[in-house]
N, C-alpha and C positions, 0 to 999 in steps of 0.2 A: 163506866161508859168509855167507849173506848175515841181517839181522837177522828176528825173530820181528817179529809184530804183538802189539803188547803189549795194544790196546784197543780196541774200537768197539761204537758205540749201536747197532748194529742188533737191532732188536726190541724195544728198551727202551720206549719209548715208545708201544708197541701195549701192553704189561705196565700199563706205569703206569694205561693209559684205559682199561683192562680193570675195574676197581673204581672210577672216578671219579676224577678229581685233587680233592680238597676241601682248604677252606679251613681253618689252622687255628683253632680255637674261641678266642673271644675274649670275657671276660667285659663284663659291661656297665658295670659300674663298677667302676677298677682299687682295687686297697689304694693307701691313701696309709701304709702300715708304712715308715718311713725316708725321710718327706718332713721339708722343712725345718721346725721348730716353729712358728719365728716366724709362716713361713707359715700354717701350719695353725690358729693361734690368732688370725690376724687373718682367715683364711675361715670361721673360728665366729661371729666379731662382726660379720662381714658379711653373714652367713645370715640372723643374729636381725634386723639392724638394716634386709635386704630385708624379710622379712615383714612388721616392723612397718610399715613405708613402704606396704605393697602393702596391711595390713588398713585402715590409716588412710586411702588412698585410695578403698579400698569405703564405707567410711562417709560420705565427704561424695560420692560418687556419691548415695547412698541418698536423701542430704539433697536435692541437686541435682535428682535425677529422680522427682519421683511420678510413678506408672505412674496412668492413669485405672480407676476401681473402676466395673464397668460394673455397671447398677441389673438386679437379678433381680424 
């Protein structure tokens, strides 16, 4: 006796693209739930310690550049 066919894709793949193959959903920003501490409290001091760096730089922009005030 000779054996069965135990498997084959046919049709499978007209099924699947019958409703779209989509991607699955991917948030935008992952949880950090169970990341390293350490880590995590040296990317707080480094958040705070970019903006201060980035507002300090707008400020001597400020200084650097007068815009000209044109006379009405």
């Amino acid at each position: 006796m000779t054996k069965s066919k135990n498997h084959t894709p046919h049709n499978q793949s007209h099924k699947w693209h019958r409703n779209g193959i989509k991607k699955p959903w991917s948030q935008k920003y992952e949880s950090l739930k169970g990341v390293d501490p350490k880590f995590l409290r040296n990317m707080c001091f480094a958040k705070t310690n970019n903006k201060k760096v980035f507002l300090g730089r707008l400020g001597r922009l400020e200084l650097v550049y007068d815009p000209p005030v044109s006379p009405l």
